[in-house]
C-alpha positions in Angstrom: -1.8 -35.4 44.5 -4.0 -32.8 42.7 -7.0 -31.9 45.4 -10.9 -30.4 43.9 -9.4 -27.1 44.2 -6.8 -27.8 41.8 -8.7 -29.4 39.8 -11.5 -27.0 39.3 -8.7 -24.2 39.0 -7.3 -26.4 35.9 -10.6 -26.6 34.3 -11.5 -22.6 34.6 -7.9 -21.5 33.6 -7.4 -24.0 30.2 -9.6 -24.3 27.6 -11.7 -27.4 27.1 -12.2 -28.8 24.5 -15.4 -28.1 23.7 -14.6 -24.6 24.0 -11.6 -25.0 21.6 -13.8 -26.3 18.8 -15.8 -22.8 18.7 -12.0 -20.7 18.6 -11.4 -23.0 15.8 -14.7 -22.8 13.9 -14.4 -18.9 14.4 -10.9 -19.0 13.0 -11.9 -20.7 9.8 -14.5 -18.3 9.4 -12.2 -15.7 9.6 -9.9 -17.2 7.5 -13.0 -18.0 4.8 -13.8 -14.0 4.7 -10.2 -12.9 4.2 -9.7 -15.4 1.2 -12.6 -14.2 -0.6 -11.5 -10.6 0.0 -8.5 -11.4 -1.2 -9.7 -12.6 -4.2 -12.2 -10.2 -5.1 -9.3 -7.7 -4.6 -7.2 -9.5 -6.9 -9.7 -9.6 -9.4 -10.2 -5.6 -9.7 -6.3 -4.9 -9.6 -6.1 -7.4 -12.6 -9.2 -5.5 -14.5 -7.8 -1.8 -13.1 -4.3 -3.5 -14.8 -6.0 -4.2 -17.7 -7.3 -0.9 -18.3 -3.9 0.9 -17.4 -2.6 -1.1 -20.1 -4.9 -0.4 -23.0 -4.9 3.2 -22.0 -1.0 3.7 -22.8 -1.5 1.6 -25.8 -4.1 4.2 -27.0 -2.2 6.7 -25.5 1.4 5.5 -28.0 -1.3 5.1 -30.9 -2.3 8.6 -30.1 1.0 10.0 -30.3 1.8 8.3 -33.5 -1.2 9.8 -35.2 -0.3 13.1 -34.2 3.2 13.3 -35.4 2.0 11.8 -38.4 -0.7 15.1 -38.3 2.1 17.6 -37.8 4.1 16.2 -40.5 1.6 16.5 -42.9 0.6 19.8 -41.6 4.1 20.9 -42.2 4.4 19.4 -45.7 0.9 20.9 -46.9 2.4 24.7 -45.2 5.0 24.3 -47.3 3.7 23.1 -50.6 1.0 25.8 -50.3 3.8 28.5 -48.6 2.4 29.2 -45.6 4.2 30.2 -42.7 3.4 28.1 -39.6 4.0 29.9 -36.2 5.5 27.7 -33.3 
């Protein structure tokens, strides 16, 4: 048969409860901030993403142009016959 002592020894030592239901509501909380971090933080890798990949698509268009440049730079040397130093 469980006694006061016991008794008041089970109450101190487990949580009520009453107690419980402020871990829990903390927890969500927690929980709540994390998912909007989260979020946000996917949100600025997706635009930093974004701008990696218009970057190398400038950056391919960039090198097309300029072989396209030394070609023509080439063919103008030569059809004027000038001597291009490398």
């Amino acid at each position: 048969m469980l006694t006061k002592e016991d008794k008041s020894w089970l109450v101190e030592s487990f949580v009520t409860r009453g107690e419980h239901d402020a871990d829990i509501k903390d927890l969500k909380e927690s929980v709540s901030r994390v998912e909007e971090l989260s979020k946000k933080t996917f949100e600025i890798v997706e635009k930093f993403s974004g701008n990696i990949a218009v970057l190398e698509q400038e950056n391919k268009m960039g090198a097309v142009t300029l072989h396209r440049h030394g070609i023509q730079i080439r063919e103008l040397a030569t059809a004027t016959g000038t001597v291009i130093s490398e």
